[in-house]
C-alpha positions in Angstrom: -21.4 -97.5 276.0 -20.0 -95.2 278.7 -21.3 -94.0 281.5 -21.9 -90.4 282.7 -19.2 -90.1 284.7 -16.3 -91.3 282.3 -17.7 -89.2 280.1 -17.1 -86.2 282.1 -13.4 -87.5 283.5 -12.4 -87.8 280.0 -13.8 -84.7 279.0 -12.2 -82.8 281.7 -8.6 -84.7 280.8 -9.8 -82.8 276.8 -10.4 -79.5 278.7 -6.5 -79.7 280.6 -4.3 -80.7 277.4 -6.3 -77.4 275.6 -5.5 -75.4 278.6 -2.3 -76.2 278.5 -2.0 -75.3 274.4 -3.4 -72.2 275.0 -0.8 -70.9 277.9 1.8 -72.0 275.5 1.0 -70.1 272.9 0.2 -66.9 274.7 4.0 -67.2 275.9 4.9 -67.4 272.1 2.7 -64.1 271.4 3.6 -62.3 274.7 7.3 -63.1 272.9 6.4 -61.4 269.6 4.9 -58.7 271.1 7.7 -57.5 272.8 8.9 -56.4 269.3 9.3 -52.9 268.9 9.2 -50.3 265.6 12.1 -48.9 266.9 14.2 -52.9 266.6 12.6 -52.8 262.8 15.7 -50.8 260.9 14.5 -47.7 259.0 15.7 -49.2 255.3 12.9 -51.4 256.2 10.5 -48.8 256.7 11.6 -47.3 253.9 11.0 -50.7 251.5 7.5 -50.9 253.1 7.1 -47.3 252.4 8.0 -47.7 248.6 6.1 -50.9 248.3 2.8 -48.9 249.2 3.4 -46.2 247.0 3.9 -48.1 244.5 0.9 -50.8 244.7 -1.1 -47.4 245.3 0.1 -46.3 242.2 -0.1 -49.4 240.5 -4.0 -49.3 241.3 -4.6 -45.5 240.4 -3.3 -46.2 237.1 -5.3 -49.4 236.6 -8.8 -47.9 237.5 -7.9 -45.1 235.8 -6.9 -47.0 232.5 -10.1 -49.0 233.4 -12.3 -45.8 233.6 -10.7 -43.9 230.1 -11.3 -46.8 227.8 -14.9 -47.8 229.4 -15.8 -44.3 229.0 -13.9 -43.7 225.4 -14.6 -47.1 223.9 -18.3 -46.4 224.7 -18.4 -42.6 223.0 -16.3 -43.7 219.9 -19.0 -46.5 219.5 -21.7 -44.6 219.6 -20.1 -42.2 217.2 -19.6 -45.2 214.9 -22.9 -46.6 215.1 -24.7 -42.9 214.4 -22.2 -42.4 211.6 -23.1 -45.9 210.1 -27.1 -44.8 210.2 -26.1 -41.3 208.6 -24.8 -43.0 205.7 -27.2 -45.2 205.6 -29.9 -42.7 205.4 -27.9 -40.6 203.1 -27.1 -42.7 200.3 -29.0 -43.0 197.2 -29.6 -46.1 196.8 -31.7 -46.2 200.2 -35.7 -47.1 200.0 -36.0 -44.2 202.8 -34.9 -41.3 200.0 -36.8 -43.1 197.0 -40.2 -41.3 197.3 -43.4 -42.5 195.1 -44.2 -40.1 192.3 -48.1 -39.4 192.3 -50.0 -38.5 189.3 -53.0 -37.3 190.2 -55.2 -35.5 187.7 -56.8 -33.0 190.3 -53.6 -31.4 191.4 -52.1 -30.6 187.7 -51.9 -26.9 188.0 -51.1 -26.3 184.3 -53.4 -24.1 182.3 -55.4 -26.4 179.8 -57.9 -23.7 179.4 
């Protein structure tokens, strides 16, 4: 076991080699820094310009694809479905048109008399 005090020595000797990481890579981002928009050529801007217009379009056209066929697919399907249940209901064969014939003796109308 070690005792308070090498603990402390060795964690100061920790605390110095991190200090000394960290001023060397502030040096390295002081350096890319110093990097202006005028060094970056205009073709580049350019390229980045067409490259966001064209991922912005490329999304537009996706969510918009996305929207029509959600919104389409859903309206044809309902269509489908009530024309299904109209032709259901509509043909003759269907136990919902086939209505009981009652005989009863107290509604004949015709004149025995």
């Amino acid at each position: 076991m070690i005792t308070d005090a090498q603990f402390l020595e060795q964690d100061a000797q920790i605390l110095d080699i991190f200090k000394e990481e960290a001023i060397d890579e502030n040096s390295i981002f002081s350096q890319a820094d110093q990097v202006s928009v005028s060094e970056i050529e205009s073709e580049d801007l350019r390229r980045i310009e067409r490259i966001v217009e064209r991922a912005k379009f490329t999304l537009v056209m996706e969510h918009s694809l996305s929207f029509l066929f959600k919104t389409i697919g859903s309206g044809i399907s309902e269509l489908a479905t009530a024309a299904v249940g109209v032709a259901k209901s509509a043909s003759p064969n269907s136990a919902a048109n086939k209505q009981p014939i009652i005989k009863d003796d107290k509604t004949d109308c015709s004149n025995s008399r």
